[in-house]
C-alpha positions in Angstrom: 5.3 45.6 66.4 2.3 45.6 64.1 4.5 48.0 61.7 7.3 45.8 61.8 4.8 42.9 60.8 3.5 44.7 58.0 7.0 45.7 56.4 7.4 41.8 57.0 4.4 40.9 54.8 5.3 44.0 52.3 8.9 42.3 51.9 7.4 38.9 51.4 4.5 40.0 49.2 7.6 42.0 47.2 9.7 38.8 47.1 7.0 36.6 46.1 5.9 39.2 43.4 9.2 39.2 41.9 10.0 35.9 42.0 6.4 34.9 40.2 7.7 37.4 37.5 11.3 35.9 37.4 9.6 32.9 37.1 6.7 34.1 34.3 9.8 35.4 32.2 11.6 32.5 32.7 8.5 30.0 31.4 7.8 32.5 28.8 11.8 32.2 27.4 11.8 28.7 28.0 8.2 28.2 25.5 9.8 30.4 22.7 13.6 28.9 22.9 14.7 25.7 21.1 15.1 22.6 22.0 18.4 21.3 22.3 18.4 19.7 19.1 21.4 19.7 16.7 20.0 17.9 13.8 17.1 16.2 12.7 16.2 13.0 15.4 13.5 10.6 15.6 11.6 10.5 18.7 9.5 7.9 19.3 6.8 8.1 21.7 5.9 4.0 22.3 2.5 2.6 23.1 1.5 2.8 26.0 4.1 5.5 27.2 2.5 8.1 29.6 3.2 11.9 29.2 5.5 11.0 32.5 7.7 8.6 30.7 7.7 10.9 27.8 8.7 13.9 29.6 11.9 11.5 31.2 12.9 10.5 27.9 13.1 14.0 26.5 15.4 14.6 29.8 17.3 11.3 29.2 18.2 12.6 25.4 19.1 16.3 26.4 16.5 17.8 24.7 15.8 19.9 27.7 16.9 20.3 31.1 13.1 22.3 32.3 10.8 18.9 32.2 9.1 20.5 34.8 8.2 23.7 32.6 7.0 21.3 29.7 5.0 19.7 32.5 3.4 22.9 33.1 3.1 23.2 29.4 1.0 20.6 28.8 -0.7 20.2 31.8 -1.9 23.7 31.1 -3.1 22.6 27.9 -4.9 19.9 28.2 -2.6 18.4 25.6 -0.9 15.9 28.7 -2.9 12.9 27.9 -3.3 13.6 24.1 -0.2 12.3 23.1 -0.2 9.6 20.5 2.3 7.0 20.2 4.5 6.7 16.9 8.0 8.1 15.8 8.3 12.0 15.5 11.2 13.9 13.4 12.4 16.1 15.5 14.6 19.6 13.6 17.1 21.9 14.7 14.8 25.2 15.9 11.9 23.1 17.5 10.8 25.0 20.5 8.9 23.3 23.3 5.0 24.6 22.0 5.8 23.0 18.8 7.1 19.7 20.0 4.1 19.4 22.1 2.0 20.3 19.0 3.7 18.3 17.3 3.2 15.1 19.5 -0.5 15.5 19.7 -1.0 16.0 15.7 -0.3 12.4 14.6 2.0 13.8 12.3 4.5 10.8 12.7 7.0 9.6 10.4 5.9 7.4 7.5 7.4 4.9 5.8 6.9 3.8 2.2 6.1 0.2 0.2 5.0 -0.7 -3.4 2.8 -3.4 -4.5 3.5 -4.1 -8.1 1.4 -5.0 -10.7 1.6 -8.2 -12.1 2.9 -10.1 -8.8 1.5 -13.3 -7.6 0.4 -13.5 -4.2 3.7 -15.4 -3.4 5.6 -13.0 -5.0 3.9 -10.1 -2.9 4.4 -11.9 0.1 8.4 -12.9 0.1 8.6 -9.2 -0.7 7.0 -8.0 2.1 9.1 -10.8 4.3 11.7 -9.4 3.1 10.8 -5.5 4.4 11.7 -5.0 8.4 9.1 -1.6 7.5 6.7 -4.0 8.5 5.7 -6.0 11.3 5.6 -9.9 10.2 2.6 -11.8 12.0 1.0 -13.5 8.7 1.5 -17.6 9.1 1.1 -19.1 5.7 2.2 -18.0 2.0 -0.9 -19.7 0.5 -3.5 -17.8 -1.2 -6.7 -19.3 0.6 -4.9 -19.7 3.8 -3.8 -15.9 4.1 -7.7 -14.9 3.3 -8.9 -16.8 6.2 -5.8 -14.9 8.5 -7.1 -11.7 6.7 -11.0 -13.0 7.8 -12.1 -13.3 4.9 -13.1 -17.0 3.3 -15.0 -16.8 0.5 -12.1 -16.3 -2.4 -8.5 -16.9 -2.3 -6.4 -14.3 -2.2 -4.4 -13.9 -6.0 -5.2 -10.6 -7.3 -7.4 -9.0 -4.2 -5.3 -6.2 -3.3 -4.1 -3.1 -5.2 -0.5 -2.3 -6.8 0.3 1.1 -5.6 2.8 2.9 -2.7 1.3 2.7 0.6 2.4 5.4 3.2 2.1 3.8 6.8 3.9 4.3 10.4 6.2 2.2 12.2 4.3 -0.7 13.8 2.4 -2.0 11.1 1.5 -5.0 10.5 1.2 -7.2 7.7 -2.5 -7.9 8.0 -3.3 -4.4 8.7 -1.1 -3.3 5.2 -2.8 -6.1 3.0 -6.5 -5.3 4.4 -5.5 -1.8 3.3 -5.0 -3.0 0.0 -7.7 -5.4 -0.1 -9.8 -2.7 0.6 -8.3 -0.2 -2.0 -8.8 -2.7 -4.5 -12.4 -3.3 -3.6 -13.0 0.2 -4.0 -11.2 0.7 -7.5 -12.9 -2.4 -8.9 -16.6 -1.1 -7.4 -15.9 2.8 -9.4 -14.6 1.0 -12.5 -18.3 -1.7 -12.3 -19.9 1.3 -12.2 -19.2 2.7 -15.3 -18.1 -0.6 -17.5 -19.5 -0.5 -21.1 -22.7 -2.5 -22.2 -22.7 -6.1 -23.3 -19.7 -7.5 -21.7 -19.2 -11.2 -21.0 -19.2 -11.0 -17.3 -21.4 -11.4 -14.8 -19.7 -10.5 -12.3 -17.2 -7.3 -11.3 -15.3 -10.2 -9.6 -15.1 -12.3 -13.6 -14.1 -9.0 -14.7 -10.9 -8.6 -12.5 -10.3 -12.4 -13.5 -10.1 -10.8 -17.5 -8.0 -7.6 -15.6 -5.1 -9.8 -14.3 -4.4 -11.8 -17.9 -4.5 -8.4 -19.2 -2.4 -7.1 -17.1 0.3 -9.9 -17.7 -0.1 -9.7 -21.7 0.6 -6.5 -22.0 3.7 -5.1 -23.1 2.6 -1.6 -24.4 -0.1 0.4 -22.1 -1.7 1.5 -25.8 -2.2 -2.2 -26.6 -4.4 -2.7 -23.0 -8.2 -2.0 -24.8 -6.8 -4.1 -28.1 -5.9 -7.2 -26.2 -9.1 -7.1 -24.4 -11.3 -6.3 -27.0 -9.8 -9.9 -28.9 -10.2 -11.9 -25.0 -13.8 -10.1 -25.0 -14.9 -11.6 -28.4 -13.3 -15.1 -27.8 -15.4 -15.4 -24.9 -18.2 -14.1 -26.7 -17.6 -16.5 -29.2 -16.9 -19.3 -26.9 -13.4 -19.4 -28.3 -11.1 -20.8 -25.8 -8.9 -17.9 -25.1 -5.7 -19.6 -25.3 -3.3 -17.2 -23.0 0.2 -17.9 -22.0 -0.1 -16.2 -18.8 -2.8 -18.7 -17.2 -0.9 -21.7 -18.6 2.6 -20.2 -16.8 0.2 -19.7 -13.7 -0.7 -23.1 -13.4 3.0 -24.8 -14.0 3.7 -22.9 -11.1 7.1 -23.0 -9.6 7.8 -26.1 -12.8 8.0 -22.6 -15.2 11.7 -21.4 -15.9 11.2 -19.4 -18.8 9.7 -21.5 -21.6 6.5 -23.1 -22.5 6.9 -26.5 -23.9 3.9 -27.9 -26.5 2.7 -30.5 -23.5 2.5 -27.1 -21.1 -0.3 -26.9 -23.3 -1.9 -30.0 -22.3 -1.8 -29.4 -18.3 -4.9 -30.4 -16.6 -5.6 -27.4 -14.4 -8.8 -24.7 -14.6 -6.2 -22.0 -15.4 -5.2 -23.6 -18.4 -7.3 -22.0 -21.2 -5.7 -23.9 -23.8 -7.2 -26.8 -22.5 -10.7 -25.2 -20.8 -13.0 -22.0 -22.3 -13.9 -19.4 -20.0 -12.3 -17.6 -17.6 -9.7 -19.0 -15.3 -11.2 -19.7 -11.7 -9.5 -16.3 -10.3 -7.3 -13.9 -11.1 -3.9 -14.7 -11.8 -2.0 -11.6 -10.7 -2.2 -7.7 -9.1 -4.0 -5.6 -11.1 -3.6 -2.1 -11.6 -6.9 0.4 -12.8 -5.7 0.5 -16.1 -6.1 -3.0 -17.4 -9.4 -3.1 -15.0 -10.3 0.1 -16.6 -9.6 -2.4 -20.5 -11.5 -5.3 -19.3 -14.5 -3.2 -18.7 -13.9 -0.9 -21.8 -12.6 -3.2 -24.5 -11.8 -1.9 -27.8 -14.1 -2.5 -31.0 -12.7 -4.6 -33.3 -12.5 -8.3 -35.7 -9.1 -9.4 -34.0 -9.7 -12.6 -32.4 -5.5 -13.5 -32.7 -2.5 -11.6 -31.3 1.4 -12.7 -30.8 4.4 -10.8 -29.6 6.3 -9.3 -32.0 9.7 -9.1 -29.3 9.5 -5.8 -28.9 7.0 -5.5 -26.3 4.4 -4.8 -29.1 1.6 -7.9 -30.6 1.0 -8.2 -34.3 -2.9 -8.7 -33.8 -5.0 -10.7 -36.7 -8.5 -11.1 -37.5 -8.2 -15.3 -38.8 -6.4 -18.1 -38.0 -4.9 -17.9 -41.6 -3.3 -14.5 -41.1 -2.4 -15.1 -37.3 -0.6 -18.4 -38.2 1.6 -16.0 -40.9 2.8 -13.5 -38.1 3.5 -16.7 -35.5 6.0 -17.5 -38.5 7.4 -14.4 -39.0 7.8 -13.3 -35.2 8.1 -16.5 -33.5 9.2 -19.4 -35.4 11.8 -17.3 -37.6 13.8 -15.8 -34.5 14.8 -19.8 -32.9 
């Protein structure tokens, strides 16, 4: 009886030694085999998904039949509650380690969107309206009230965030882009203060970005940055109004379509520096390093006159005299 019992145990000890290996083998070919992916798929895990409903969505798309191997998997690992929400590409050749690996990197799929230089805030605004990349929660268009959204109330918001291509994931939101570039700016602006040349007519890094922005929208050339603000830097110095088409466009608003009549001149408005010296009250655009990077390193010079010659270049003269000449020749000659 007793032998009979033990050739019992030995047959189940056997069985169950045999079937943990069958089982070992089977795990180990199930971490090193591919998912069944075809071609390249976004997976998104969404917030607040646990590694349950995770694991039944991988089953619900067919990537693999063994959920309760990937269990194991990350169970195992520790990696089960690690798993961060976002969209995933998924290729052909993924085994089940590196989807796992994958889901627990942050690695997820970004998407792309440019803030160009020169734009107004309600220019930047309608475009990103017009993006479904990114989550729409902003209320207003209007420069002071999208500050106080942002929480910030002490300057409106024309020219506070930086032109460049932002990388972000699926889920963003407006407010968290724009303080992005809000912040980018900031930092840009703070490196360029640091290193600004002596004796410049501002007292401030934010009067500085004010010079940036007209800068920014005279410029045709990149060469011509420095030049132009070396003539806006010796206006000022001067106290020369400094008589800029951009800042009298800015305040006509949505009455500019194209041309500047002679009583555009005469608008009453602080951004009118035909009609007011100094500096505008803010700036009147996006402004890229560069023409910050001019308005703190202006070029050396006696210009105190420019005027666009039509081909993206200015004719740039040192008296009223000459600069009245090349209005003539440039301007007056081509209507």
């Amino acid at each position: 009886m007793i032998k009979r019992l033990l050739g019992l145990m030995a047959l189940s000890l056997l069985f169950l030694i045999v079937t943990t290996v069958l089982l070992y083998n089977e795990y180990q070919a199930f971490l090193n085999t591919p998912l069944s992916i075809e071609k390249e798929t976004i997976f998104e895990v969404e917030p607040g998904m646990t590694f349950t409903d995770v694991n039944t969505k991988m089953k619900r798309l067919e990537l693999t039949k063994d959920t309760g191997y990937f269990k194991i998997l990350a169970r195992h690992s520790g990696k089960a509650n690690k798993i961060k929400s976002g969209e995933y590409l998924l290729s052909p050749g993924l085994t089940p380690i590196e989807l796992l690996n994958l889901l627990v990197s942050s690695k997820v799929i970004q998407y792309s969107f440019t803030l160009l230089e020169g734009w107004q805030v309600r220019e930047m605004l309608q475009a990103i309206r017009a993006t479904d990349l990114i989550e729409h929660t902003l209320l207003s268009d209007e420069a002071e009230k999208v500050m106080i959204e942002l929480g910030y109330t002490d300057k409106p918001a024309e020219g506070l965030f930086f032109p460049d291509t932002y990388n972000f994931p699926k889920g963003t939101t407006d407010k968290a882009f724009l303080l992005r570039a809000y912040q980018r700016l900031h930092d840009v602006l703070a490196e360029e203060w640091q290193t600004r040349a002596e004796n410049l007519p501002y007292k401030t890094a934010y009067e500085a970005l004010i010079m940036a922005s007209i800068i920014e929208k005279e410029t045709g050339l990149a060469s011509e940055r420095s030049t132009i603000a070396g003539v806006f830097v010796r206006r000022l110095n001067k106290k020369m109004k400094l008589q800029t088409d951009p800042t009298v466009i800015y305040a006509m608003g949505k009455q500019y379509n194209g041309n500047i009549r002679k009583k555009d001149l005469d608008i009453d408005s602080p951004y009118n520096t035909y009609r007011y010296k100094g500096l505008p009250p803010s700036p009147i655009a996006l402004v890229g390093r560069e023409a910050i990077h001019a308005a703190l390193h202006p070029e050396e010079g006696k210009s105190l006159y420019f005027v666009a010659k039509g081909d993206g270049s200015h004719y740039f003269s040192e008296t009223l005299k000459e600069h009245n000449r090349a209005v003539t020749k440039y301007q007056l000659k081509k209507k």
